[in-house]
PyMOL CGO cylinders between C-alpha atoms (Angstrom):
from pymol import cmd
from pymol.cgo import CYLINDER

trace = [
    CYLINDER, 0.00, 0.00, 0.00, 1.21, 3.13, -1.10, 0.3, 1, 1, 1, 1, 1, 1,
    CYLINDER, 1.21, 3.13, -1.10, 1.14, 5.86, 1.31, 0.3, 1, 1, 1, 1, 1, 1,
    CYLINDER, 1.14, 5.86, 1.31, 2.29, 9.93, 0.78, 0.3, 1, 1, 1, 1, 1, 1,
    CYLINDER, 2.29, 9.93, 0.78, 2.70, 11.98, 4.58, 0.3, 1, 1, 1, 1, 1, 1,
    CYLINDER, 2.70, 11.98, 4.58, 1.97, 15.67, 4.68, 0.3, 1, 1, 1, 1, 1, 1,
    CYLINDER, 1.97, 15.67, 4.68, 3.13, 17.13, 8.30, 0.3, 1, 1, 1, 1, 1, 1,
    CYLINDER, 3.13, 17.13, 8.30, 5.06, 19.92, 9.01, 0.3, 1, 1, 1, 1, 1, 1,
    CYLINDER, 5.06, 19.92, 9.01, 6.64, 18.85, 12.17, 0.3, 1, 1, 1, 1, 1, 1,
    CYLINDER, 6.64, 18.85, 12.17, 10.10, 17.08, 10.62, 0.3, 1, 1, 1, 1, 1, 1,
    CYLINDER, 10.10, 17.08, 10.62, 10.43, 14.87, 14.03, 0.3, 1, 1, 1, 1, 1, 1,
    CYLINDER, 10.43, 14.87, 14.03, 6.89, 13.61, 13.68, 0.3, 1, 1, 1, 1, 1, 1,
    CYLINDER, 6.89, 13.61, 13.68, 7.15, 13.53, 9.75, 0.3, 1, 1, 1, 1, 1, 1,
    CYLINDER, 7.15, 13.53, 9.75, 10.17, 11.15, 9.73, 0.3, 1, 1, 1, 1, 1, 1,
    CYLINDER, 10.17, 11.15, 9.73, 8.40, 9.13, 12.95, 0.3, 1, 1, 1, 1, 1, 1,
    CYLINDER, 8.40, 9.13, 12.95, 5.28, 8.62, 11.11, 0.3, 1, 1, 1, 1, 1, 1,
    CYLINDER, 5.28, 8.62, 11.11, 7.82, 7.40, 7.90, 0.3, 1, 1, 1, 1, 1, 1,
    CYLINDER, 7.82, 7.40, 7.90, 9.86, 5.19, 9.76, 0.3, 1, 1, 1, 1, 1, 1,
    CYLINDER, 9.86, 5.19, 9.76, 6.47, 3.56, 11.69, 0.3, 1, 1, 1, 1, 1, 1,
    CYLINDER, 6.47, 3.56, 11.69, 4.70, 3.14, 8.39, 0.3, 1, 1, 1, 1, 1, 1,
    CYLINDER, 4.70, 3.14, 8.39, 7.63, 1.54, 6.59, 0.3, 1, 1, 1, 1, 1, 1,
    CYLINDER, 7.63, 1.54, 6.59, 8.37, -1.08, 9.60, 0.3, 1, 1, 1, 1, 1, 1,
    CYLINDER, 8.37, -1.08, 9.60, 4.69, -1.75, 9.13, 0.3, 1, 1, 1, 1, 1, 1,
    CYLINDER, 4.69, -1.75, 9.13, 5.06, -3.17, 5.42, 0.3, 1, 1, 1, 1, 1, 1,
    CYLINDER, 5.06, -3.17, 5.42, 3.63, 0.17, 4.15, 0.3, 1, 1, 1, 1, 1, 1,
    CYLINDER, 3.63, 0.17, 4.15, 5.06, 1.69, 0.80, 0.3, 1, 1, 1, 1, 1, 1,
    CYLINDER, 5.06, 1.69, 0.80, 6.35, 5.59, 2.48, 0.3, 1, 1, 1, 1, 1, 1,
    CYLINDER, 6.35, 5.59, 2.48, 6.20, 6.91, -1.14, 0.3, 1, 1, 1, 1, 1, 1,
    CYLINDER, 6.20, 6.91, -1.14, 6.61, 10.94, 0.47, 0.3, 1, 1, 1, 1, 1, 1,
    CYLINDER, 6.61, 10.94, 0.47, 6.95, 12.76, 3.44, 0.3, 1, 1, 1, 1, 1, 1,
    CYLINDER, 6.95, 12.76, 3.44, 6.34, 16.37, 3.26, 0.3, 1, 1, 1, 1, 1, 1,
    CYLINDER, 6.34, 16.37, 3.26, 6.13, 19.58, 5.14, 0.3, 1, 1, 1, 1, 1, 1,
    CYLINDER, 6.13, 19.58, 5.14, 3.42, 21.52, 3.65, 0.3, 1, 1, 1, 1, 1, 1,
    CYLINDER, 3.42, 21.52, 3.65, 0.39, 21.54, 1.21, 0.3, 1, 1, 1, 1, 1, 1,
    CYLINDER, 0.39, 21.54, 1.21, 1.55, 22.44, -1.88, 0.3, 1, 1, 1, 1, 1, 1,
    CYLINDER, 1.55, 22.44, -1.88, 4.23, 19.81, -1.86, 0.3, 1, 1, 1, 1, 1, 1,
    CYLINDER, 4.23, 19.81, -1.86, 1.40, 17.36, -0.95, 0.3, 1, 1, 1, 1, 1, 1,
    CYLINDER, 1.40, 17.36, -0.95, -0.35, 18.45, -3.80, 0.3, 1, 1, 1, 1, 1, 1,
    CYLINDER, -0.35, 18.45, -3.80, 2.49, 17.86, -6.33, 0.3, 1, 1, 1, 1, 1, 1,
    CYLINDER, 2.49, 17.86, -6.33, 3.51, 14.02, -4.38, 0.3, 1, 1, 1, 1, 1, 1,
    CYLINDER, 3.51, 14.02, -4.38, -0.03, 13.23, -4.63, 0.3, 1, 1, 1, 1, 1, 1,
    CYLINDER, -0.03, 13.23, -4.63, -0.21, 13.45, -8.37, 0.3, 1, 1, 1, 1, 1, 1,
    CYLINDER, -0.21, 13.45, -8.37, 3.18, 12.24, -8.96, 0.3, 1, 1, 1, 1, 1, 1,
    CYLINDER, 3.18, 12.24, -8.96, 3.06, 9.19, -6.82, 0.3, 1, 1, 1, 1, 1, 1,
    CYLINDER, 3.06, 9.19, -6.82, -0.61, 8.38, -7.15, 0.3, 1, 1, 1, 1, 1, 1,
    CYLINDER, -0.61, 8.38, -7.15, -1.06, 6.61, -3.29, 0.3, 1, 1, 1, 1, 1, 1,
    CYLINDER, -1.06, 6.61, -3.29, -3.79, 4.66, -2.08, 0.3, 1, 1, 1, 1, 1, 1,
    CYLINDER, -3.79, 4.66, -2.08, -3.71, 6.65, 1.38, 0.3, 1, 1, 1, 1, 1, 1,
    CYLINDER, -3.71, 6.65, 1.38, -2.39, 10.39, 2.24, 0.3, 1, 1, 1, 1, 1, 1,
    CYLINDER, -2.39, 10.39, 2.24, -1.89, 11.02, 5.85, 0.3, 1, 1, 1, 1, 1, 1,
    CYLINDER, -1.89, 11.02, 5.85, -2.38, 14.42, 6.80, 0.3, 1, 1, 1, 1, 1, 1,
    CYLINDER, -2.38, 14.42, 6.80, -2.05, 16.75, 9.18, 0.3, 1, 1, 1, 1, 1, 1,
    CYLINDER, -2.05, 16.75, 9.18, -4.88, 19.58, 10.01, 0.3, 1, 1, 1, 1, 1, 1,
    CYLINDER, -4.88, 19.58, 10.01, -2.96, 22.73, 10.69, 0.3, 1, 1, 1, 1, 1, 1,
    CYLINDER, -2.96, 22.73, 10.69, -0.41, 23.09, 7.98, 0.3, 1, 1, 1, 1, 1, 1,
    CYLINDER, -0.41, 23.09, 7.98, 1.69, 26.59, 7.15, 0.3, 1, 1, 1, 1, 1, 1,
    CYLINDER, 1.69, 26.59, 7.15, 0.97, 29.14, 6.14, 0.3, 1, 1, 1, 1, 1, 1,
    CYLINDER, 0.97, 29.14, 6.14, -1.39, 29.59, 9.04, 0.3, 1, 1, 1, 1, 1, 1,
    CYLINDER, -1.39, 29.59, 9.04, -1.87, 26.44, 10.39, 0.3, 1, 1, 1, 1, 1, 1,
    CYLINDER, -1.87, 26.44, 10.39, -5.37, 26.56, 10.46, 0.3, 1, 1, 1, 1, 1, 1,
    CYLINDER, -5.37, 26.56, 10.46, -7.55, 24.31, 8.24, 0.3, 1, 1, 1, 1, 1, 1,
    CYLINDER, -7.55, 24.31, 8.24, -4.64, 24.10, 5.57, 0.3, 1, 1, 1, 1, 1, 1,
    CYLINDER, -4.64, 24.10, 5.57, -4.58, 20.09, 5.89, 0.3, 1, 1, 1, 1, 1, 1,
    CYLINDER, -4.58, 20.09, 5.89, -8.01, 19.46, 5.75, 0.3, 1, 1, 1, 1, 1, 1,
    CYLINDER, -8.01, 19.46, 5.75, -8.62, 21.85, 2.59, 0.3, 1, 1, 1, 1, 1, 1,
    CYLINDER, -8.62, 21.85, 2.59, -5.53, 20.51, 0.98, 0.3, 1, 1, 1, 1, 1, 1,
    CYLINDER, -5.53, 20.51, 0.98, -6.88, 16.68, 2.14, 0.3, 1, 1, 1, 1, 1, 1,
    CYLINDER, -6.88, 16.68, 2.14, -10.70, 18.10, 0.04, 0.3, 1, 1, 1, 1, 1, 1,
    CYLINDER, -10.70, 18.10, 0.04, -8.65, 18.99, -3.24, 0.3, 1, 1, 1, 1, 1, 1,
    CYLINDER, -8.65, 18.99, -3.24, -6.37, 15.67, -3.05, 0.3, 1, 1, 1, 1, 1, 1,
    CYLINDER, -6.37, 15.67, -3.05, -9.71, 13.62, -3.36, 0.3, 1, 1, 1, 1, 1, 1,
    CYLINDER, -9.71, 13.62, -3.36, -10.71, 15.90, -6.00, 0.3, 1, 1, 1, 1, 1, 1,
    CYLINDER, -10.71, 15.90, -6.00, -7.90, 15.72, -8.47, 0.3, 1, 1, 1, 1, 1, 1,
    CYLINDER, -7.90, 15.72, -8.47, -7.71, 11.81, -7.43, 0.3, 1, 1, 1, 1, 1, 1,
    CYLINDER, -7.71, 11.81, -7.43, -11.01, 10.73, -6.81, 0.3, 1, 1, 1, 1, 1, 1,
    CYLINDER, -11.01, 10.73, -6.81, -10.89, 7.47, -4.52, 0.3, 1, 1, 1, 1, 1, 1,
    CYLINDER, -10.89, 7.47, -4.52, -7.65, 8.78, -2.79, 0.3, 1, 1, 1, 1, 1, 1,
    CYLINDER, -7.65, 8.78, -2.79, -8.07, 7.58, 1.10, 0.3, 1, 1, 1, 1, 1, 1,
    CYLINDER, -8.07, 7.58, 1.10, -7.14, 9.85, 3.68, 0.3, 1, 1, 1, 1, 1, 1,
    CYLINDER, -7.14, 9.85, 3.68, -6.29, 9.78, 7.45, 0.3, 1, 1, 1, 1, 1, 1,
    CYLINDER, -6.29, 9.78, 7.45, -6.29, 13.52, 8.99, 0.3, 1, 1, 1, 1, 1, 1,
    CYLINDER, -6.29, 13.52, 8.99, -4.41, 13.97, 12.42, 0.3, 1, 1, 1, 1, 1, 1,
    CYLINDER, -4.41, 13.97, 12.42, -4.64, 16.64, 14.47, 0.3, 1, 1, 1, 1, 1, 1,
    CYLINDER, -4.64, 16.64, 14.47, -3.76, 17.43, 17.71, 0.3, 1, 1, 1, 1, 1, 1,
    CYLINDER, -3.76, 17.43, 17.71, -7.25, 18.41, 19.15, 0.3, 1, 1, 1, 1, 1, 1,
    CYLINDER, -7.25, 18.41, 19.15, -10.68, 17.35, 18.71, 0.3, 1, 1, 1, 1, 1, 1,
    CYLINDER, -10.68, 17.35, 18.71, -12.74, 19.68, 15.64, 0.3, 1, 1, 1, 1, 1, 1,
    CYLINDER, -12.74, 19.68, 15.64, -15.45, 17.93, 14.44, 0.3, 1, 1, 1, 1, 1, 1,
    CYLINDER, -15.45, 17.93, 14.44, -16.35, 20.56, 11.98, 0.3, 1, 1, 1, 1, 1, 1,
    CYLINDER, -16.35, 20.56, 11.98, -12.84, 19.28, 10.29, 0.3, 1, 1, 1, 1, 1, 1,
    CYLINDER, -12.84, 19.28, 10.29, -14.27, 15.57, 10.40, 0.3, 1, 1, 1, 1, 1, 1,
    CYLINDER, -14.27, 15.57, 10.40, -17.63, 16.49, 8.58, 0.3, 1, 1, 1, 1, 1, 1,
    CYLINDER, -17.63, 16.49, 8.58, -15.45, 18.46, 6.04, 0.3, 1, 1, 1, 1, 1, 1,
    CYLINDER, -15.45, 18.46, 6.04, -13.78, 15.18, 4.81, 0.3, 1, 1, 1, 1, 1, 1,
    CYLINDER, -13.78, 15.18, 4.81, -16.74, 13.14, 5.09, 0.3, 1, 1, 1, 1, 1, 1,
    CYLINDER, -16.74, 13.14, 5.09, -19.00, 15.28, 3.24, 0.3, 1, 1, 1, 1, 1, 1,
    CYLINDER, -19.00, 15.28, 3.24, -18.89, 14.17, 0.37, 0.3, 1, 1, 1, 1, 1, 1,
    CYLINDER, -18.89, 14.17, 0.37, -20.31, 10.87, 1.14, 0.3, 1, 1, 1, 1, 1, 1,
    CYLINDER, -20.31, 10.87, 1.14, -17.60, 8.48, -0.59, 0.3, 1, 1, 1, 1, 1, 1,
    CYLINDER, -17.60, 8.48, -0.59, -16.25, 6.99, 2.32, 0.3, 1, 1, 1, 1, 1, 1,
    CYLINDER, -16.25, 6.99, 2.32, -12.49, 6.32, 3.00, 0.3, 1, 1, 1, 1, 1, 1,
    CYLINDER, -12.49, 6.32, 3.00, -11.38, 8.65, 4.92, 0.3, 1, 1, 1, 1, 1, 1,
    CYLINDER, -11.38, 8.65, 4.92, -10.08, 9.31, 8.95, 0.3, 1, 1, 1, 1, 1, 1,
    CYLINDER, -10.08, 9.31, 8.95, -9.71, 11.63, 11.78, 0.3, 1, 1, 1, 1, 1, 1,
    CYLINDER, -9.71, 11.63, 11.78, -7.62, 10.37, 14.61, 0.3, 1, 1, 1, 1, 1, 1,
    CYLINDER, -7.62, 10.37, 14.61, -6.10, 12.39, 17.45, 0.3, 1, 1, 1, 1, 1, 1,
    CYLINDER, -6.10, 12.39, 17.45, -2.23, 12.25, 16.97, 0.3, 1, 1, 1, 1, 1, 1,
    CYLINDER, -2.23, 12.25, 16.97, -2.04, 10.64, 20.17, 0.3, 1, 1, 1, 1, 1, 1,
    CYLINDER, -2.04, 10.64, 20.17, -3.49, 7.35, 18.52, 0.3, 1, 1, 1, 1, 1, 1,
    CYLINDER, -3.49, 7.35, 18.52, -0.16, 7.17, 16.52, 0.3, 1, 1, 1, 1, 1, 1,
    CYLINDER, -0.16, 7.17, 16.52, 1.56, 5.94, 19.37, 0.3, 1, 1, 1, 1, 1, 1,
    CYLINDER, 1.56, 5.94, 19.37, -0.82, 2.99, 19.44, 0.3, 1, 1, 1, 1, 1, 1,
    CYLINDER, -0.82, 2.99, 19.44, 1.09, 1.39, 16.60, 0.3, 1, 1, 1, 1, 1, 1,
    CYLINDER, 1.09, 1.39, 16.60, -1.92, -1.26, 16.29, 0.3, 1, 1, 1, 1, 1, 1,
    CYLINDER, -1.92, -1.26, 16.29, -4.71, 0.76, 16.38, 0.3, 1, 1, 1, 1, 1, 1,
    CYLINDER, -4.71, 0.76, 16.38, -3.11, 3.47, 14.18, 0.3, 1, 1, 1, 1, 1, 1,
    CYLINDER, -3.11, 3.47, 14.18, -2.71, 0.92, 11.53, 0.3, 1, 1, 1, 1, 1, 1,
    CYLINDER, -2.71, 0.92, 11.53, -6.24, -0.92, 11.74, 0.3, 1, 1, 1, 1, 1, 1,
    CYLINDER, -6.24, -0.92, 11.74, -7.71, 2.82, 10.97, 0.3, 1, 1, 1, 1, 1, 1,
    CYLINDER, -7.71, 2.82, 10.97, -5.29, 2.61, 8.10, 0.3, 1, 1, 1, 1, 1, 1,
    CYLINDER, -5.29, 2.61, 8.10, -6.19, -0.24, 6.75, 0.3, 1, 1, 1, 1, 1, 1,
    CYLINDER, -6.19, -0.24, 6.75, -9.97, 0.49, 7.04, 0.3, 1, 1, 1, 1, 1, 1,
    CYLINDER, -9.97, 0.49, 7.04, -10.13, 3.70, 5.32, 0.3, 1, 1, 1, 1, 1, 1,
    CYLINDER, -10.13, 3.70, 5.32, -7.97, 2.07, 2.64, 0.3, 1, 1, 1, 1, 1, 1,
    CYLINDER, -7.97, 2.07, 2.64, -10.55, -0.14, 2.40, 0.3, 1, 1, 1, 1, 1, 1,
    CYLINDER, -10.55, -0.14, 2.40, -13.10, 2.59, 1.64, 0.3, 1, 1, 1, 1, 1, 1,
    CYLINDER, -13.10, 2.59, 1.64, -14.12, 2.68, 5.37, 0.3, 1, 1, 1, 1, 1, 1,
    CYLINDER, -14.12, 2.68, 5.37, -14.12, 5.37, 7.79, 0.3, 1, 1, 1, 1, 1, 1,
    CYLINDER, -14.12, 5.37, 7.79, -12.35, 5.91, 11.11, 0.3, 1, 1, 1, 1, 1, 1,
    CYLINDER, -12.35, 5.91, 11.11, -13.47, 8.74, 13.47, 0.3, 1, 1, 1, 1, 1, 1,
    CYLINDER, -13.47, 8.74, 13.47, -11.72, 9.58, 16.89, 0.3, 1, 1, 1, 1, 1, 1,
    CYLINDER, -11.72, 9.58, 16.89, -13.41, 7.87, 19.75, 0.3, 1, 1, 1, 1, 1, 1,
    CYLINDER, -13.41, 7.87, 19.75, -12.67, 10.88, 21.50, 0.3, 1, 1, 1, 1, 1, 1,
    CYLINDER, -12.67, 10.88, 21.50, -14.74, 13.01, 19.07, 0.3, 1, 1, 1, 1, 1, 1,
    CYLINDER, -14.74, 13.01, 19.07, -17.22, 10.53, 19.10, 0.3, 1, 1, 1, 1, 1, 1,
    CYLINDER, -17.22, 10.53, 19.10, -17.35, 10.63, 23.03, 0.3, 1, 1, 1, 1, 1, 1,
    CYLINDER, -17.35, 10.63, 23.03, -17.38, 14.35, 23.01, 0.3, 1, 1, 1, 1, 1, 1,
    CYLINDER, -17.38, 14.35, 23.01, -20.39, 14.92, 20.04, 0.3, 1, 1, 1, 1, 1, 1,
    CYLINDER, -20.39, 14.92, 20.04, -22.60, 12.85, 22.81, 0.3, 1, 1, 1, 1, 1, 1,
    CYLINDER, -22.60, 12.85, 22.81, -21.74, 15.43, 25.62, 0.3, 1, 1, 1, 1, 1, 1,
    CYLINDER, -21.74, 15.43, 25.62, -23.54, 17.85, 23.13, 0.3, 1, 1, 1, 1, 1, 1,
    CYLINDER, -23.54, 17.85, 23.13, -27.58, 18.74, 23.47, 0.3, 1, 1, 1, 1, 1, 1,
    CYLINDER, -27.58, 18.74, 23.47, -30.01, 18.37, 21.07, 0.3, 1, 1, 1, 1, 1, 1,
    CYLINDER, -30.01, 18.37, 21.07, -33.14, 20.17, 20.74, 0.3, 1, 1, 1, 1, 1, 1,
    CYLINDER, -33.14, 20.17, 20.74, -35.48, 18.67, 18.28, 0.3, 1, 1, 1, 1, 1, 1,
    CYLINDER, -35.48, 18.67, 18.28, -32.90, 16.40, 16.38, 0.3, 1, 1, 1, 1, 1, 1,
    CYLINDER, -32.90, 16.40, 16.38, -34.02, 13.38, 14.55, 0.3, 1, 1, 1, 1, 1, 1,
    CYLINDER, -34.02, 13.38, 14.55, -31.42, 11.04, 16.68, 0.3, 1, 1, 1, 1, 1, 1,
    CYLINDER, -31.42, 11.04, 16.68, -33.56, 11.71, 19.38, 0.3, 1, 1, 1, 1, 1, 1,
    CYLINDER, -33.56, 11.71, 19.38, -35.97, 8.84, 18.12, 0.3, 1, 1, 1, 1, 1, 1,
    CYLINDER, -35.97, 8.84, 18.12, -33.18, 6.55, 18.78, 0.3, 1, 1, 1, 1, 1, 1,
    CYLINDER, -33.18, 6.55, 18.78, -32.79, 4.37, 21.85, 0.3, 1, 1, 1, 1, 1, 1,
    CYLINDER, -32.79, 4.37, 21.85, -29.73, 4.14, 24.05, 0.3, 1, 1, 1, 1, 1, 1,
    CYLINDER, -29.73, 4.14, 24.05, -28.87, 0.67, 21.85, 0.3, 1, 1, 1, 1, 1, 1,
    CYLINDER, -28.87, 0.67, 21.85, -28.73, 2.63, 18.61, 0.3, 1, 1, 1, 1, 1, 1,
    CYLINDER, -28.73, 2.63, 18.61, -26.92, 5.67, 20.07, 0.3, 1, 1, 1, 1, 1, 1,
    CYLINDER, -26.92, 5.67, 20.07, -24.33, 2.60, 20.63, 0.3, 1, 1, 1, 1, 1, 1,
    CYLINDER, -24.33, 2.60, 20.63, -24.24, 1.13, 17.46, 0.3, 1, 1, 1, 1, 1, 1,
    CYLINDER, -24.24, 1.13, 17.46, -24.44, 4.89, 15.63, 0.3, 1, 1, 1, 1, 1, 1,
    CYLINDER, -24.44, 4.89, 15.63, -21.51, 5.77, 18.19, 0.3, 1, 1, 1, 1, 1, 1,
    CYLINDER, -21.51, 5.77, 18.19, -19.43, 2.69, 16.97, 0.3, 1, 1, 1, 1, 1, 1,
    CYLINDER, -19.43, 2.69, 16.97, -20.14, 2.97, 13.11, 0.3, 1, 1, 1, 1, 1, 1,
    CYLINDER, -20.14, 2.97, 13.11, -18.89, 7.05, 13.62, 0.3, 1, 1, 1, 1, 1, 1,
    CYLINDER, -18.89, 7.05, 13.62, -15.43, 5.10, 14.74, 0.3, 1, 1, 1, 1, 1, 1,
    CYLINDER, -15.43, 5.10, 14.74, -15.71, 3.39, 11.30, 0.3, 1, 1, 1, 1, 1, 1,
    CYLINDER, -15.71, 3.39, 11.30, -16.74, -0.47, 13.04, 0.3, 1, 1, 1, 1, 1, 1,
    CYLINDER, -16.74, -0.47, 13.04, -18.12, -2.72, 10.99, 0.3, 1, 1, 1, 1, 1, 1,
    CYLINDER, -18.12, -2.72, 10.99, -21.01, -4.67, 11.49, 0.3, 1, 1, 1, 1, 1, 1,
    CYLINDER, -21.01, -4.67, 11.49, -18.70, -7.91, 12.74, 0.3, 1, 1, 1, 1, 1, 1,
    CYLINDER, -18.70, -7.91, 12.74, -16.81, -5.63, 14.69, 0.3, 1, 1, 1, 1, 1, 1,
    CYLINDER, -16.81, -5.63, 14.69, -19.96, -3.89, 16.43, 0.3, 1, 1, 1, 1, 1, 1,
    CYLINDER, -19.96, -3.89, 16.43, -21.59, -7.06, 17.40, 0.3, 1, 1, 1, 1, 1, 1,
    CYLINDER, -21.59, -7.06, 17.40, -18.39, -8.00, 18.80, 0.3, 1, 1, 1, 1, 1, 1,
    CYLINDER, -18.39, -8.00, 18.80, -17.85, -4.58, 20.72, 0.3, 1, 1, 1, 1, 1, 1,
    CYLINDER, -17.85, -4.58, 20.72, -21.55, -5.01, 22.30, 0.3, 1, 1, 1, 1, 1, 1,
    CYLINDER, -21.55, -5.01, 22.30, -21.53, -8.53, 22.98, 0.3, 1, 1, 1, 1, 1, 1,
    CYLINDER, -21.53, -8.53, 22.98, -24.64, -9.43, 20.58, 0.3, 1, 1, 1, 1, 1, 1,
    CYLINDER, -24.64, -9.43, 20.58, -25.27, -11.13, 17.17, 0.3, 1, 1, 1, 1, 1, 1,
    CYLINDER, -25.27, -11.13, 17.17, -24.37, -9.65, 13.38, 0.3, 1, 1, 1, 1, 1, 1,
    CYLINDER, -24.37, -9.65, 13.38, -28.22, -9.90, 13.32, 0.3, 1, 1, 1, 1, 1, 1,
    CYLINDER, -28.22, -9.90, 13.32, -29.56, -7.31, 15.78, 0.3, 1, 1, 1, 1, 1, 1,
    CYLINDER, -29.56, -7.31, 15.78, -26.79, -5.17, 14.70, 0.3, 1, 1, 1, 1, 1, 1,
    CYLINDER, -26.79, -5.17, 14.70, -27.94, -5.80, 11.02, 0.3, 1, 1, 1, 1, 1, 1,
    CYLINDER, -27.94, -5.80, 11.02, -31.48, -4.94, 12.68, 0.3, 1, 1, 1, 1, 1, 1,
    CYLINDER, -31.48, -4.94, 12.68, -30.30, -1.77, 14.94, 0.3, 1, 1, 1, 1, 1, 1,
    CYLINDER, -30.30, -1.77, 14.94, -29.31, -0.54, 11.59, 0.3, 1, 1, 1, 1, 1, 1,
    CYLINDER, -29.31, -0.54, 11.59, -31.73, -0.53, 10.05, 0.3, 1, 1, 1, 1, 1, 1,
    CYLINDER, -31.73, -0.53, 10.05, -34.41, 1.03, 11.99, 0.3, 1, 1, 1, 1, 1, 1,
    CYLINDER, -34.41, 1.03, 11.99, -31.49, 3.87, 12.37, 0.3, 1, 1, 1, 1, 1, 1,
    CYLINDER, -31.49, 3.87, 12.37, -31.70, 4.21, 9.40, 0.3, 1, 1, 1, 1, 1, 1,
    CYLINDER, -31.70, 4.21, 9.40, -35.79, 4.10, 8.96, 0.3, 1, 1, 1, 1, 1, 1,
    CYLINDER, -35.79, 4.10, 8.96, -35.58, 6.84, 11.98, 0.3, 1, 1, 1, 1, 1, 1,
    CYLINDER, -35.58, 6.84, 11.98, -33.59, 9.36, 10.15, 0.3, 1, 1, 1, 1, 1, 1,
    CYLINDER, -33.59, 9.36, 10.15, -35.43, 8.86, 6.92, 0.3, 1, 1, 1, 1, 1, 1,
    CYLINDER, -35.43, 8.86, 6.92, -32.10, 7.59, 5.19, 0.3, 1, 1, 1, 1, 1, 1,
    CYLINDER, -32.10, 7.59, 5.19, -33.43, 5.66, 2.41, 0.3, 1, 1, 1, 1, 1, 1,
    CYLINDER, -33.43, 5.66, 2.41, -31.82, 3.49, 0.02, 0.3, 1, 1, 1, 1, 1, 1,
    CYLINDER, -31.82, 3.49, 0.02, -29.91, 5.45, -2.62, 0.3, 1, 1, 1, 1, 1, 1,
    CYLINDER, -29.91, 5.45, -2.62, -27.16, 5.29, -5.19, 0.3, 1, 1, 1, 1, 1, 1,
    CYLINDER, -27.16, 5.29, -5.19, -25.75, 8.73, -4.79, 0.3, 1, 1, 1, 1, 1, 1,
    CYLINDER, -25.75, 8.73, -4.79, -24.83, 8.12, -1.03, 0.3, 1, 1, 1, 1, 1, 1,
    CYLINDER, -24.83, 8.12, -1.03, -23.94, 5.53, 1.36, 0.3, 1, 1, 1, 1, 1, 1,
    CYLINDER, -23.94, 5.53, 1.36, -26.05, 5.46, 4.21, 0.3, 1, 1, 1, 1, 1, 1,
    CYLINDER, -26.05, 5.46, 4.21, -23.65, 4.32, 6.61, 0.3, 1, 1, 1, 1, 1, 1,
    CYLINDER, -23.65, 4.32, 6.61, -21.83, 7.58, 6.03, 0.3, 1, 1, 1, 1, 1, 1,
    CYLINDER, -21.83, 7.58, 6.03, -25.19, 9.73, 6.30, 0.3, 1, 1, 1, 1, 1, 1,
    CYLINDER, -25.19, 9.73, 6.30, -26.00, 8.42, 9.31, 0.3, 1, 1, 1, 1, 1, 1,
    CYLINDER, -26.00, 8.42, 9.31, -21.99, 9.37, 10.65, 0.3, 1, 1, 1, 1, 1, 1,
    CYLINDER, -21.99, 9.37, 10.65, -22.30, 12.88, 9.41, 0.3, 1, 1, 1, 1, 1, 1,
    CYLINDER, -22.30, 12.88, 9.41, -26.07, 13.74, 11.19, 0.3, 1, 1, 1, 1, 1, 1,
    CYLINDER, -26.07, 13.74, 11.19, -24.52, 12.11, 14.45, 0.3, 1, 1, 1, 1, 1, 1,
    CYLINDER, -24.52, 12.11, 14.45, -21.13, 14.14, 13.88, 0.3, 1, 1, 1, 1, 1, 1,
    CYLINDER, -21.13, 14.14, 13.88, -23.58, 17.55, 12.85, 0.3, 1, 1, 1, 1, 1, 1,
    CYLINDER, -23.58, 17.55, 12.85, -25.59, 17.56, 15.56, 0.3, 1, 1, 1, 1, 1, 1,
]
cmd.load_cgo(trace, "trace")
């Protein structure tokens, strides 16, 4: 798997490289800054880019916009955004366009080498892997007149564990149940906010962004 690395701290830059190639992963670039992610994405073509959020000039939202045009030019380009602080709004940025593959740890989840690379693999895979901690944090939040509110505690759960990016194996697993209720939690999560079948998006992902929007 072919992998390009956009971060503009070098010690973290060449970490990141050295993890990722002891893992078996193909470090095609490692850069400091977007335009030079830009240019490695289009000359190397990778199957993930690992970015970081706050990027100069400003280190603001340089990553994330820079992560947006990367799966523009090269549609089906997976991406794995770290950042050093929980922003949703940054999440729902990458995920808005309802494809799928893409990420948003906390950079502290790079130093758990086995998790770091599971959320790899899985947006790779055309999955999605959101922060627990950002997960944990959007359920702090109130709602007033929200659609989730129809949902009961269990499919807050299994909402809260398909925003990480869990399959349903991995769900049913997590909660101790079978693939089937999860199949059937699901569903009527689906049925309650009047997500219906469609070719243009993928449900799953719907669902994510109205639990990471509200």
């Amino acid at each position: 798997m072919r992998i390009v690395i956009a971060e503009d701290d070098a010690l973290l830059r060449e970490g990141l490289a050295l993890l990722l190639g002891g893992e078996g992963f193909e470090v095609a670039a490692a850069v400091p800054n977007p335009s030079e992610f830009l240019l490695a994405v289009q000359e190397h073509r990778p199957d993930v880019a690992v970015v970081d959020v706050r990027m100069p000039p400003t280190h603001t939202d340089e990553g994330i916009r820079a992560a947006v045009e990367a799966r523009r030019v090269r549609p089906g380009l997976a991406v794995l955004v770290l950042s050093a602080y929980v922003e949703q709004a940054f999440a729902t940025d990458l995920l808005a366009d309802g494809v799928g593959g893409v990420g948003y740890l906390l950079k502290e989840r790079v130093g758990r080498v086995e998790e770091f690379v599971e959320a790899l693999h899985r947006v790779a895979g055309g999955g999605t892997a959101i922060d627990p901690e950002v997960v944990a944090q959007l359920f702090t939040r109130s709602r007033q007149d929200d659609p989730l509110d129809r949902l009961t505690a269990r499919e807050r759960q299994v909402l809260a564990l398909m925003a990480e990016g869990l399959g349903n194996v991995a769900i049913a697993s997590r909660l101790v149940v079978t693939d089937g209720a999860v199949h059937k939690h699901i569903r009527s999560i689906f049925a309650k906010l009047d997500l219906a079948p469609t070719d243009q998006l993928d449900r799953r992902v719907a669902a994510v962004l109205r639990h990471l929007n509200a």
